[in-house]
N, C-alpha and C positions, 0 to 999 in steps of 0.2 A: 836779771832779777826784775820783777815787778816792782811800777813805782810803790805798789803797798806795800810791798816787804824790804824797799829800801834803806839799807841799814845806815842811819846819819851816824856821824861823830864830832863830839864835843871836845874840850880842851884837858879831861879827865873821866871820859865816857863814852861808851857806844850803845849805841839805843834806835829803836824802832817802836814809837807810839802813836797812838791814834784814840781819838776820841769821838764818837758818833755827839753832834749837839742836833738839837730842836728846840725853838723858839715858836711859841704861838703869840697871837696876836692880844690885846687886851681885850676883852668881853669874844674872846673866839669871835670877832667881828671877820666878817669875808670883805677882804680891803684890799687884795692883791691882783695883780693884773701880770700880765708877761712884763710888760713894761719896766712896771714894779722889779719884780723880780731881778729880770737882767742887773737893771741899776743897784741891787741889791747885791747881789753877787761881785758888782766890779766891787766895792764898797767892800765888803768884806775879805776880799781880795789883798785889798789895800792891807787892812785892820790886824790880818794875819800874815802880812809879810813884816811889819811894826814888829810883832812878836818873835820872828822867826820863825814862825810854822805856816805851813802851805796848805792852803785849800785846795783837799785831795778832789773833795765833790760837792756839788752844791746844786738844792731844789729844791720846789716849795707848792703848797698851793696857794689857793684862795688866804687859809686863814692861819699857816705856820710854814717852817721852812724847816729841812733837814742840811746839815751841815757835817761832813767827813773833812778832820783835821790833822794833821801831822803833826807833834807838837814836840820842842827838846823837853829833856827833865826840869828844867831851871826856870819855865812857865806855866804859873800857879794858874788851874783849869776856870776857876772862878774869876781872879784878875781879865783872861782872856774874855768869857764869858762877857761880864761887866762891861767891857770895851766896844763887843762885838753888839751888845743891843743898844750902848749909848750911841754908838757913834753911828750906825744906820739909822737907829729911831728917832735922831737928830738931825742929819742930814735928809733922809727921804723925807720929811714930813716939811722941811726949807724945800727943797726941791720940786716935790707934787703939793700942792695945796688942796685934793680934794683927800689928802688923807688925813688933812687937819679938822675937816669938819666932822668925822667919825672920833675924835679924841679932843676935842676944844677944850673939854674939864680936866682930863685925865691931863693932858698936856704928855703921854707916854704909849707911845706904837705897840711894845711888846708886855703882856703879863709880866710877876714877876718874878715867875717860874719857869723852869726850864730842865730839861733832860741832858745826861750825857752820860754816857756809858762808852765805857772802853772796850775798843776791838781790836781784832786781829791777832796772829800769833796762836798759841798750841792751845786747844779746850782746856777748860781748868785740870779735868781727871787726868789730863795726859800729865799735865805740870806736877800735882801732885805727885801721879805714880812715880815719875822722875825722883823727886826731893826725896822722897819714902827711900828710893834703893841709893842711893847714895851711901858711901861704904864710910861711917861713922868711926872715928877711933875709938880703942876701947880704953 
């Protein structure tokens, strides 16, 4: 089985989820470098083993990063979220200092929006058709 469709188990559940995340930068500013990045990823690494979920994937450019997560049922997508822009946009900006000079007001690396959209697993219409034929009692 593929690590995507690695089916984990909890202490009253079995599950396979995943959540696409993207993070952009505050003023879409181009502030990223390879450097950046890598150190970005160990960092988020960290963030999501904290949680129990595993960073399936991780990349980025100049001015945002996409993020492929694995996640149990029992962490709240926003909790995670919250932790994963504090605690880089916290640390890399102690760490590199010329990314302090792009946000000296703002005092914050990342907008305060973000994307996440869940993947993987069967197209909605197939799930549907499933649930529809399901043999209902009468």
């Amino acid at each position: 089985m593929s690590e995507m469709q690695k089916i984990r188990t909890g202490r009253h559940c079995t599950f396979v989820m995943h959540v696409h995340l993207v993070f952009v930068t505050k003023f879409r500013h181009k502030v990223f470098t390879d450097v950046h990045l890598t150190r970005m990823e160990e960092i988020m690494r960290s963030v999501c083993a904290d949680f129990e979920c595993t960073l399936v994937e991780f990349n980025g450019e100049n001015n945002h990063v996409h993020l492929l997560v694995n996640f149990p049922p029992k962490v709240a997508v926003t909790k995670l979220v919250n932790s994963l822009k504090g605690v880089s946009s916290r640390r890399l900006r102690m760490e590199f200092p010329d990314l302090v000079r792009h946000y000296w007001r703002a005092n914050k690396l990342w907008s305060g929006s973000y994307f996440a959209g869940t993947v993987g697993g069967a197209p909605l219409a197939v799930v549907r058709q499933y649930i529809e034929q399901q043999n209902r009692p009468v």
